[in-house]
Structure formats: structure tokens, C-alpha cells
C-alpha positions as a Markdown table, in Angstrom:
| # | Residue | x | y | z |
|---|---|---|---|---|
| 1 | Unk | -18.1 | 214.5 | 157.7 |
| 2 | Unk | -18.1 | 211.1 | 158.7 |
| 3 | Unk | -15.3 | 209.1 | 156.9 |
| 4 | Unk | -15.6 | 206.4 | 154.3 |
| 5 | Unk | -14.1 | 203.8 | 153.0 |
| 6 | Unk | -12.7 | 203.9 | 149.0 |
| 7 | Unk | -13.0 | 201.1 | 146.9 |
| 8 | Unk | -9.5 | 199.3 | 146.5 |
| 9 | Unk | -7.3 | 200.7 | 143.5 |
| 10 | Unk | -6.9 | 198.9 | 140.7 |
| 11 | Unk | -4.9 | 195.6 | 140.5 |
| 12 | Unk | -0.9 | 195.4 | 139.8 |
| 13 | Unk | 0.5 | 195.2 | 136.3 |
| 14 | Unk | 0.6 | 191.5 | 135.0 |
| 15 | Unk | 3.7 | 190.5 | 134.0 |
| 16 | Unk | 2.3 | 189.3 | 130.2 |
| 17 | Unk | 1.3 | 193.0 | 130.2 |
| 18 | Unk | 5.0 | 194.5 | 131.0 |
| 19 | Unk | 7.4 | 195.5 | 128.7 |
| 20 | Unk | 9.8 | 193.3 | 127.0 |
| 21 | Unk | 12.5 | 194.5 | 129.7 |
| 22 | Unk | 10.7 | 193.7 | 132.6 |
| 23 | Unk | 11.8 | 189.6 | 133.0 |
| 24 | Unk | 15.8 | 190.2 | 132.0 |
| 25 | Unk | 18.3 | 193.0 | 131.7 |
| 26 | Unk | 19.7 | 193.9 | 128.5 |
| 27 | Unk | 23.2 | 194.8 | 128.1 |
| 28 | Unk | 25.6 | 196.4 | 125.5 |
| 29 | Unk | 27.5 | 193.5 | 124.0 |
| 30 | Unk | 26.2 | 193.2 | 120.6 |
| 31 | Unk | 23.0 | 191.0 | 120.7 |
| 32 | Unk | 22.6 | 187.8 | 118.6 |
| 33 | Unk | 19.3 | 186.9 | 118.7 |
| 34 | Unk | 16.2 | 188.6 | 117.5 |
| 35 | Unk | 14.5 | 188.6 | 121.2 |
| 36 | Unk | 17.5 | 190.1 | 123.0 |
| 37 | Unk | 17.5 | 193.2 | 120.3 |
| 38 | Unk | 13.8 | 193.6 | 120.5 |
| 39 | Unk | 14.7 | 193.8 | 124.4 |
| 40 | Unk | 17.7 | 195.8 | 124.3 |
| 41 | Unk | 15.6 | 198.5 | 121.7 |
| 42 | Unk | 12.8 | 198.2 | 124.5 |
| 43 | Unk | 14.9 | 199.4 | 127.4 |
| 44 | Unk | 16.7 | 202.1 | 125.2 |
| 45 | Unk | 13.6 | 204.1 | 123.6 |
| 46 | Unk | 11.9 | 203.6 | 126.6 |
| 47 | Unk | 14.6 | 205.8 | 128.9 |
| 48 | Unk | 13.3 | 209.0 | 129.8 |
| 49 | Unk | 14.2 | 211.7 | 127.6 |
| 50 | Unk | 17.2 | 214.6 | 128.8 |
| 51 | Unk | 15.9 | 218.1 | 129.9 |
| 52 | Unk | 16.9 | 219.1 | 126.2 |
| 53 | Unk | 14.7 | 216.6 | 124.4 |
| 54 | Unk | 17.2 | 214.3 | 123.4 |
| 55 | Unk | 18.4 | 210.6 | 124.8 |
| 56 | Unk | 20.8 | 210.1 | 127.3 |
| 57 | Unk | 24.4 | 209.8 | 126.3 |
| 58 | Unk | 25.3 | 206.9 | 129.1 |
| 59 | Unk | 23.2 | 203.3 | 128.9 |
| 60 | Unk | 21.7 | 202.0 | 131.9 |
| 61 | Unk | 25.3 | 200.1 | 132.5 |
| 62 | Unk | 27.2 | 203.1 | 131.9 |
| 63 | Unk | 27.8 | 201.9 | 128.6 |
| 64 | Unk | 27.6 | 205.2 | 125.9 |
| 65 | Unk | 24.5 | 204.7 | 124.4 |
| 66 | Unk | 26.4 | 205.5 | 121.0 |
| 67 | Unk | 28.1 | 202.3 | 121.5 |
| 68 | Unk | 24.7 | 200.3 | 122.6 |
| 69 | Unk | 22.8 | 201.7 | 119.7 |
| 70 | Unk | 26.2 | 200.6 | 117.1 |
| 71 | Unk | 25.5 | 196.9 | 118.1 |
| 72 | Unk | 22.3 | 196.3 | 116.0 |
| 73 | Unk | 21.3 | 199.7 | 114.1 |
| 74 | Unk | 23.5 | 200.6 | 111.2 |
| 75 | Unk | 24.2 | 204.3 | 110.4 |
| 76 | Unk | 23.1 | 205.4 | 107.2 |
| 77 | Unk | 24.8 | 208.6 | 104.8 |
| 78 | Unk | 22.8 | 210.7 | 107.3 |
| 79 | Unk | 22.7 | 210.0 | 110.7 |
| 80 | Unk | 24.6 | 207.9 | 113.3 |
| 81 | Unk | 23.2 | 205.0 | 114.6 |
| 82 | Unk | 22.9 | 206.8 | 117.9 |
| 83 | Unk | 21.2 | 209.7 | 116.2 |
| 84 | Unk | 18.5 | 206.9 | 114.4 |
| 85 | Unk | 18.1 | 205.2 | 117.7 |
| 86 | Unk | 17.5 | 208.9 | 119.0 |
| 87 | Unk | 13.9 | 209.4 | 116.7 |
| 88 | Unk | 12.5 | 206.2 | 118.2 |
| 89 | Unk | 13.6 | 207.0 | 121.8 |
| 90 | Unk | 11.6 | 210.7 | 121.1 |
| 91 | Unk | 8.5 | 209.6 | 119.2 |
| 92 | Unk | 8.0 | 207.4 | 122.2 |
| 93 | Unk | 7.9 | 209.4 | 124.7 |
| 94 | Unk | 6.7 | 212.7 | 123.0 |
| 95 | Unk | 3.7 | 210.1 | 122.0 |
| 96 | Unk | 2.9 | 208.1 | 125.3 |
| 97 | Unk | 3.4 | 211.9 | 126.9 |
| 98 | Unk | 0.9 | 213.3 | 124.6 |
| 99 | Unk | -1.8 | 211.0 | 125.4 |
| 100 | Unk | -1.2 | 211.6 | 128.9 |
| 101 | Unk | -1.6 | 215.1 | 128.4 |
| 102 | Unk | -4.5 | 214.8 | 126.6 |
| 103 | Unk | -6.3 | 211.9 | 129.0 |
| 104 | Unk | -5.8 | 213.8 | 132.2 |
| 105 | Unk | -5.9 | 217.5 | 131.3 |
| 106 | Unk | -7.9 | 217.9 | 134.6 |
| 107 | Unk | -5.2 | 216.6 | 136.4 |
| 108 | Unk | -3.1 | 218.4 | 135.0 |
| 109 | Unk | -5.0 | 221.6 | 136.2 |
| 110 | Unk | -5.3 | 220.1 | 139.6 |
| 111 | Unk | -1.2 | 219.7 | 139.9 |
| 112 | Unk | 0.0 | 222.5 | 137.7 |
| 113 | Unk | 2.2 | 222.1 | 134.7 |
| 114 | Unk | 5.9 | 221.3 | 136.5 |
| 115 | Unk | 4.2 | 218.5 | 139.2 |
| 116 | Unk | 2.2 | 217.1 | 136.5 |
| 117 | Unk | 4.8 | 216.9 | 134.1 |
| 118 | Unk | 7.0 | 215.4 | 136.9 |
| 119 | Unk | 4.2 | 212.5 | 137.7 |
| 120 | Unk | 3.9 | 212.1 | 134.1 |
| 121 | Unk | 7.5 | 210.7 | 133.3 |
| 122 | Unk | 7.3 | 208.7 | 136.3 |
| 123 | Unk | 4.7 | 207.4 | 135.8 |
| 124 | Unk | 5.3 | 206.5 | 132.3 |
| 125 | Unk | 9.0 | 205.6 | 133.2 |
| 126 | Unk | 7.2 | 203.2 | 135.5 |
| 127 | Unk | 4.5 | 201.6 | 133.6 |
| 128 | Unk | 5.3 | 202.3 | 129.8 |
| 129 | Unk | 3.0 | 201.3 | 127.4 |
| 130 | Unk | 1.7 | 197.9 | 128.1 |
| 131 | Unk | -0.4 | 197.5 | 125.3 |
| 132 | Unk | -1.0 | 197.7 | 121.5 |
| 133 | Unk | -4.0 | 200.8 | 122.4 |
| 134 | Unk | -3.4 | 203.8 | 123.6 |
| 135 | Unk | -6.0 | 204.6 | 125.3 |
| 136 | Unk | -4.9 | 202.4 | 128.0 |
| 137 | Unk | -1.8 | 204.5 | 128.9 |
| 138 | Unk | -2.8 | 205.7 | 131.7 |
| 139 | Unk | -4.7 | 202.8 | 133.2 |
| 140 | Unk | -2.6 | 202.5 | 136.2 |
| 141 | Unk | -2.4 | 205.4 | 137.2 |
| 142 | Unk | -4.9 | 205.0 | 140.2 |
| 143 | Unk | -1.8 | 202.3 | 141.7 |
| 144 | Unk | 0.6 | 204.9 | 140.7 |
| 145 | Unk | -0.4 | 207.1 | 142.7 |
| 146 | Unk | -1.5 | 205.4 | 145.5 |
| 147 | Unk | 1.9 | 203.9 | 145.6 |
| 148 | Unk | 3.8 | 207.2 | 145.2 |
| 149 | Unk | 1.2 | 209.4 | 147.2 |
| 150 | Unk | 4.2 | 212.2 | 147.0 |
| 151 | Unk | 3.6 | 213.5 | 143.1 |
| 152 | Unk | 0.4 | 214.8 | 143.9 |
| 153 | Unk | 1.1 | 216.0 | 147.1 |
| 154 | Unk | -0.2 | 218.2 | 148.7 |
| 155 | Unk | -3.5 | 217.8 | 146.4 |
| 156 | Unk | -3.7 | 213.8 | 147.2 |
| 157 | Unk | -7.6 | 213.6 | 147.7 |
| 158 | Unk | -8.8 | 215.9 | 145.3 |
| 159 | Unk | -6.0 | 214.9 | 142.5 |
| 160 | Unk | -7.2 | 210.7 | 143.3 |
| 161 | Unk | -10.7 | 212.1 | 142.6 |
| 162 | Unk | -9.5 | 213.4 | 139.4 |
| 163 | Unk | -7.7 | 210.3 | 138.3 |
| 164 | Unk | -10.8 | 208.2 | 139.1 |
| 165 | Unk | -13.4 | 210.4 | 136.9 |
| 166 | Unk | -10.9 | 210.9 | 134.1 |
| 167 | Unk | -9.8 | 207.4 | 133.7 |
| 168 | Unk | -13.5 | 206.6 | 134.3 |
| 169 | Unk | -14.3 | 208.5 | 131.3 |
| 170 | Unk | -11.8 | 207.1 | 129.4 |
| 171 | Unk | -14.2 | 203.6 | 130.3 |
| 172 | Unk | -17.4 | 205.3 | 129.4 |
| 173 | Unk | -15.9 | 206.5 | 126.1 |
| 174 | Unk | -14.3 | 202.9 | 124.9 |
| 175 | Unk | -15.4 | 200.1 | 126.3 |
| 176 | Unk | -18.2 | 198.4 | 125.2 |
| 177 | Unk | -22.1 | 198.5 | 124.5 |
| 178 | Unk | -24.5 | 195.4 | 125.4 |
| 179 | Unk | -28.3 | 195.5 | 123.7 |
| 180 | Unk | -30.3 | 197.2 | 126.3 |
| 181 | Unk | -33.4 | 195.6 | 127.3 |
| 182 | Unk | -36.7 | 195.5 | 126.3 |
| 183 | Unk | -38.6 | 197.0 | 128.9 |
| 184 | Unk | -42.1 | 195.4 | 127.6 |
| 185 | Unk | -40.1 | 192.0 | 128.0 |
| 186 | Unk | -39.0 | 192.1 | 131.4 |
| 187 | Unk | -42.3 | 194.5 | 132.9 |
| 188 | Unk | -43.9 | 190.6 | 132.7 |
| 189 | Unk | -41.6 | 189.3 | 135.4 |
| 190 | Unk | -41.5 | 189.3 | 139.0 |
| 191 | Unk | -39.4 | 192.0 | 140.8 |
| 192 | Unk | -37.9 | 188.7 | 142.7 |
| 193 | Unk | -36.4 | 187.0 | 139.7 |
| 194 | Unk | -35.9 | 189.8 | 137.8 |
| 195 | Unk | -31.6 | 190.5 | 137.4 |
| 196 | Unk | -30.0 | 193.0 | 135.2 |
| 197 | Unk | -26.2 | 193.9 | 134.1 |
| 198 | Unk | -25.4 | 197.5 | 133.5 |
| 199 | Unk | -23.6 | 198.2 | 130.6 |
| 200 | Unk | -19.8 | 197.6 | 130.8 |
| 201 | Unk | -19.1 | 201.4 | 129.9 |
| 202 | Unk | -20.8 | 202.3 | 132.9 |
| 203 | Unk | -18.7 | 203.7 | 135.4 |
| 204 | Unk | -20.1 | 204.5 | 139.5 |
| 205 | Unk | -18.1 | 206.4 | 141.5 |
| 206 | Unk | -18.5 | 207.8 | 145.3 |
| 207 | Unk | -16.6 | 211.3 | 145.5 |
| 208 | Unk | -15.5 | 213.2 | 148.0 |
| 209 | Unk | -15.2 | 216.5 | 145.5 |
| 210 | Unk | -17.3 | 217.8 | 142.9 |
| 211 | Unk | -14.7 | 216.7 | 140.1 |
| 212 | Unk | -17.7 | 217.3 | 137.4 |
| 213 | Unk | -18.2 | 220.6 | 138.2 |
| 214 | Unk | -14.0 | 221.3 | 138.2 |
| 215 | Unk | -14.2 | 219.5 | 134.8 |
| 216 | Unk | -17.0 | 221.3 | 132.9 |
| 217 | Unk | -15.2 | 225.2 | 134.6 |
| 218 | Unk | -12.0 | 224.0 | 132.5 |
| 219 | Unk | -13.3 | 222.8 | 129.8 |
| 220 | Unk | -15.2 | 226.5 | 129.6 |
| 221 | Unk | -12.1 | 228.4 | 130.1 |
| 222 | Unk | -10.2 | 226.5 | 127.6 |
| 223 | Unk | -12.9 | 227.4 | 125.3 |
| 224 | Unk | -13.1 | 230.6 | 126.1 |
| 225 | Unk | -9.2 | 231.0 | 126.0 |
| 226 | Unk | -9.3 | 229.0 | 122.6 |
| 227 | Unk | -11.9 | 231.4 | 121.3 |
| 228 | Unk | -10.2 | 234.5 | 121.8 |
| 229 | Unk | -6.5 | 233.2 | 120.7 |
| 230 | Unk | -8.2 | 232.1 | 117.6 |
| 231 | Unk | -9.9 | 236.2 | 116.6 |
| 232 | Unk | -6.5 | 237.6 | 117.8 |
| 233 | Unk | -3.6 | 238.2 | 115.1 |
| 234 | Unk | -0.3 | 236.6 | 116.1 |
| 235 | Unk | 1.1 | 233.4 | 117.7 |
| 236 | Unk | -1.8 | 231.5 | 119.7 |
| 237 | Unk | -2.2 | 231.9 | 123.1 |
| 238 | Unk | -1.7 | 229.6 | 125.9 |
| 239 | Unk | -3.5 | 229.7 | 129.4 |
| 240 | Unk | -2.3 | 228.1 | 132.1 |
| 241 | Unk | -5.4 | 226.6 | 134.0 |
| 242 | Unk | -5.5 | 226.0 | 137.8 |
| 243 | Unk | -9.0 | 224.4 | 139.3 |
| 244 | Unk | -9.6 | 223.2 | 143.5 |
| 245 | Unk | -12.1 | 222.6 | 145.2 |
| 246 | Unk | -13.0 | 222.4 | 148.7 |
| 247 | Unk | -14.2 | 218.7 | 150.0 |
| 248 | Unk | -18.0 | 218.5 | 149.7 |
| 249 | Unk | -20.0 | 217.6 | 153.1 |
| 250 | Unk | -21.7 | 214.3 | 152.0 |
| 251 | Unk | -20.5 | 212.3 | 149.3 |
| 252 | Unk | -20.7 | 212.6 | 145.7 |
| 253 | Unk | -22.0 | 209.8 | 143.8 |
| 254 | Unk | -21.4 | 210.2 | 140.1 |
| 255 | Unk | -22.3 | 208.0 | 137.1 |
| 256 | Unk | -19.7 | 208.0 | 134.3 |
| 257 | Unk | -21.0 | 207.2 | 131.1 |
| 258 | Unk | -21.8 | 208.0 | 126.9 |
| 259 | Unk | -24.6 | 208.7 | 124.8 |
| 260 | Unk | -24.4 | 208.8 | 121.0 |
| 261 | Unk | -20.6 | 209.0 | 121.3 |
| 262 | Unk | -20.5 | 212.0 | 124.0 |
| 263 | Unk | -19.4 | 211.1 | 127.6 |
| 264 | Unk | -22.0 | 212.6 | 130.5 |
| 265 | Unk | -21.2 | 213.3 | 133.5 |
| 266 | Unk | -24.4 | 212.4 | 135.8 |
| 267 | Unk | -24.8 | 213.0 | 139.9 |
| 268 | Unk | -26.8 | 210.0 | 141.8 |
| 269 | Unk | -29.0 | 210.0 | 144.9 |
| 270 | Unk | -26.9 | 208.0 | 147.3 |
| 271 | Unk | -29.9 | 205.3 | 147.0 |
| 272 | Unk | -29.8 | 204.9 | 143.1 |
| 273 | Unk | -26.2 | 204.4 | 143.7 |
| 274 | Unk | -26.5 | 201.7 | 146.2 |
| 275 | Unk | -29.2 | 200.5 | 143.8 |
| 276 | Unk | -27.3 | 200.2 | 140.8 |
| 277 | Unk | -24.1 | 198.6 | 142.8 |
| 278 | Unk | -26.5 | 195.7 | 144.1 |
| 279 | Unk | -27.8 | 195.2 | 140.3 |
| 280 | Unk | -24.3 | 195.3 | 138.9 |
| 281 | Unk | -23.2 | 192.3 | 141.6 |
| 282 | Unk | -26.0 | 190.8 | 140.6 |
| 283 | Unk | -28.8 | 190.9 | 143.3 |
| 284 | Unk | -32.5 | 190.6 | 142.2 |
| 285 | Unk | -34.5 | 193.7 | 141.5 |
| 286 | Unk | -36.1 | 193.1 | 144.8 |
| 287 | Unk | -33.3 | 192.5 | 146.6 |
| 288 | Unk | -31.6 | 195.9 | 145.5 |
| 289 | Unk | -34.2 | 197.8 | 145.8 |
| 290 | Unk | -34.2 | 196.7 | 149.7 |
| 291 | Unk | -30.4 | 197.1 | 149.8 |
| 292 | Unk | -30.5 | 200.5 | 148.5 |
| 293 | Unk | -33.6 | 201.7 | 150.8 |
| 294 | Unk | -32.9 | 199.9 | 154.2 |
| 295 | Unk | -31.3 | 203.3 | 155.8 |
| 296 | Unk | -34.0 | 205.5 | 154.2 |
| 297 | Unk | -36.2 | 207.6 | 155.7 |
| 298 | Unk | -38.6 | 207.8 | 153.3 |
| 299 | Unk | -42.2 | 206.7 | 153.2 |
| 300 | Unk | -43.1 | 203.1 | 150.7 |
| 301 | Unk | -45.0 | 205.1 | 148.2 |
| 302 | Unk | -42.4 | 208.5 | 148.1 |
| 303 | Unk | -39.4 | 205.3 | 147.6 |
| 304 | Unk | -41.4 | 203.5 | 144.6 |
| 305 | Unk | -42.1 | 207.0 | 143.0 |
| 306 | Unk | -38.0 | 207.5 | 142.8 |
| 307 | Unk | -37.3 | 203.6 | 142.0 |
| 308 | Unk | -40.2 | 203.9 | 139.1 |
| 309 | Unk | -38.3 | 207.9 | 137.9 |
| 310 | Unk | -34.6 | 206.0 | 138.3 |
| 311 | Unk | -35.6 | 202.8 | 136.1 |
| 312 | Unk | -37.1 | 205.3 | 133.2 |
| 313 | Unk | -34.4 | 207.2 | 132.9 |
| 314 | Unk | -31.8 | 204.5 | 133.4 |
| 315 | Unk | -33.6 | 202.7 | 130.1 |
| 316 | Unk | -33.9 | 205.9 | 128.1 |
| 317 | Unk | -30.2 | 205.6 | 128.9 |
| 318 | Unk | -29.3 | 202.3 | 127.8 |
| 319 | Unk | -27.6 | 201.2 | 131.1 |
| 320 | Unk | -29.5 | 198.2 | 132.0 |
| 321 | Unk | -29.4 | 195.1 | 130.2 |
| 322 | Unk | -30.9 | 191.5 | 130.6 |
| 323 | Unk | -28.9 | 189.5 | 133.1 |
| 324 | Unk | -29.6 | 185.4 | 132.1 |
| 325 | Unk | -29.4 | 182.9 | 134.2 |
């Protein structure tokens, strides 16, 4: 299988879109001003959890955290401050944890439950939550990863695969919809001058494993396994899912993407995909249609027949709109 190139991973975390720790260390004399104990609560709730659930008894300084959490939270007649501090330190990362979970289940199933849960406090410990959404949790993964190819060993290409589609349906699910065009409008102009976006929700992706096929096999045996924990008496079962798959001989090109609020999982002749990357950057129809069908063996009329198939479905779709200018 000849070798190809991947597009680049996504860019490095901002610095507007980092923590409130990121720029300055906190420390454990009492804070004075409202931004230092924003930062100094940052850096404590965000410090991974201990193997029992609970937040570590030593600050970052080797300050007891009792101590660190005395300078700006009060106890009450309950609870220390340590033990108040302790709730916020757990709901975040039992939270940010969850939606990891829940965002890259097939990950999960690629890794296994110790590695994944390993990447996942990394990672998290690495990134945190960036933003006031969170769905965006896990939206640098791709960098983590590439960066700390070691988690995921010895599954690196077919776990990046799986990072890619699942963050890429994360895209398709939430980002949003342009008004499709009108295809009576634009059937009046020439192929020449004719440009069109693709909706932003749209995701294309060249694979080198058949991550749609791993994905719909576990979401049937979690259905299955749901189904028959639910008509059994007792405590509900829990199945611990493993999926691989063997690289495929010639690459997979996948579109990513939602109808009536469902994401769809749908495989691409390499030429649509070629077709739809030259529309997306913004060649003419014209021009993409040559791009796409320069290395093609097929005949004029057999390469029309497909472009004429491709463009009705891709406007039953919605994924093309009307590109101005």
C-alpha cells in the first residue's frame, strides 16, 4: 500500500484559550486580590484526582492543600475548607472525564479501559477545559496525541483514525448549518464561474481503517449488551468492549456529517473526495471537476454520469452552498 501523507493536526492551544494558571504560578500565601484566588482555585480543582477519588493532600509547592484551601474558602458547621475545596476539585474532573468518556467511547474500545483512562487524565491534566462548552473538551486531542504518541501505543494508527472520526462527529453534530442552495438558481450558470462552500459541519476525512464500520459493530454490541441487562433482574451489566481492525489496502475516504439532527457516517469515491476538497478551497466547478478526474481512468461520459449522481445527492444532503464573490 503505497504511503500517504496526513493532513497536519490541529493547531496549538492559544494562550487566550488556556486556563487561568497557565501565564503565572499560584502559591499558598493567602491571596489578596480577586484574580490571584480565581487562579489559585484554577490550579487546585484542576489537579488530578488520587487513586481513591479524592484531592491530593500536598499543593503543587508542597504546601498541604488544607492550608492552600484555608487561605480563601471558609469552613462552614460541616465541612473543612479542604473538604469544600474537595467537591469542586471532584465535580471537575468526574465532569470533564465524563464527557470524555462519552465523546470517544470508540477510543476507548480501541485502547481498553486502563490505557484509555490513563490518556484521559493526561490529557485533561494537559489541556483542561478551555472553554465555557463542553463539547469542545476533547478538541485537542488530535495534538495530544500526536505529541505523546506513547498513550495509544501500540494502536497509534488505528487509535489517530479513531480520534479523527469521533472528534469529526463531534463537528458534524454542532457546528453550524448555512442555507443550501437552490439548485434551479445556480443550474443557469456556467460550470466556469460556478463556486460553492460546503457546509461548515461537514467533515472529509482520508482513512487508513474502516473506523465506520468499528463504530456501528460497538454501537450494536452496546445495544445488544444494554438490551439484555435491562430484561435481566439484578444489578445492570457492564461489557467491556474491544474493537481492531486490520489497515485497509486503499484509502478510506469518509464524509462526516448530520441529517435532521442524526450524524451519518458516508464512504466517498476517492474522486468525489478530491472533488469536494477543490470546492471547499474554493476552485470553480470546472476546475474541481478536472482536479478530481485528472488521474482517472474513466471514459468523459462514464465521469459526468458520477459528477451528475454525486451533485444530486450532495443537494438532497444539504452540503453545498452558494459561494459569492
Amino acid at each position: 500500500m503505497a504511503k500517504r501523507s496526513k493532513p497536519p493536526s490541529i493547531c496549538p492551544m492559544p494562550k487566550s484559550a488556556r486556563p487561568l494558571d497557565a501565564s503565572r504560578p499560584a502559591t499558598a500565601s493567602r491571596p489578596s486580590r480577586l484574580e490571584d484566588i480565581q487562579r489559585l482555585m484554577t490550579q487546585v480543582i484542576s489537579r488530578p484526582l488520587t487513586a481513591s477519588e479524592g484531592s491530593q493532600q500536598t499543593f503543587s509547592d508542597g504546601t498541604p492543600t488544607a492550608s492552600v484551601a484555608a487561605s480563601f474558602i471558609k469552613p462552614n458547621d460541616r465541612l473543612e475548607s479542604f473538604e469544600r475545596l474537595q467537591i469542586y476539585n471532584q465535580q471537575y474532573w468526574w465532569r470533564l472525564l465524563g464527557c470524555f468518556n462519552e465523546d470517544f467511547r470508540g477510543l476507548r474500545a480501541v485502547l481498553g479501559e486502563r490505557k484509555f483512562d490513563r490518556l484521559a487524565v493526561r490529557y485533561i491534566e494537559s489541556c483542561g477545559s478551555t472553554s465555557w462548552n463542553l463539547r469542545n473538551v476533547g478538541q485537542y486531542l488530535e495534538r495530544f496525541v500526536c505529541e505523546n504518541p506513547e498513550l495509544i501505543a501500540p494502536f497509534n494508527a488505528l487509535a489517530m483514525d479513531m480520534v479523527r472520526v469521533e472528534w469529526a462527529r463531534v463537528t458534524a453534530f454542532d457546528d453550524p448549518n448555512l442555507p443550501p442552495i437552490d439548485p434551479q438558481k445556480v443550474a443557469r450558470r456556467p460550470a466556469d464561474r460556478l463556486r460553492f462552500k460546503l457546509q461548515p459541519y461537514l467533515v472529509l476525512l482520508e482513512l487508513d481503517h474502516p473506523i465506520d464500520e468499528l463504530l456501528r459493530k460497538l454501537r450494536r454490541t452496546q445495544i445488544e449488551t444494554s438490551s439484555a441487562s435491562n430484561a435481566a433482574s439484578g444489578p445492570r451489566a457492564y461489557r467491556k468492549t474491544r474493537v481492531f481492525a486490520k489497515p485497509s489496502r486503499e484509502p478510506i475516504h469518509l464524509a462526516v456529517h448530520r441529517k435532521e439532527y442524526s450524524v451519518y457516517y458516508k464512504r466517498l469515491e476517492p474522486e468525489a473526495y478530491k472533488l469536494l476538497l477543490a470546492l471547499r478551497s474554493g476552485a470553480t466547478l470546472d476546475a474541481a471537476c478536472g482536479e478530481a478526474f485528472a488521474k482517472s481512468a474513466d471514459l468523459p461520459h462514464v465521469s459526468a454520469e458520477k459528477i451528475r449522481e454525486w451533485f444530486a445527492q450532495w443537494t438532497q444532503f444539504g452540503w453545498l452552498c452558494e459561494r459569492k464573490g
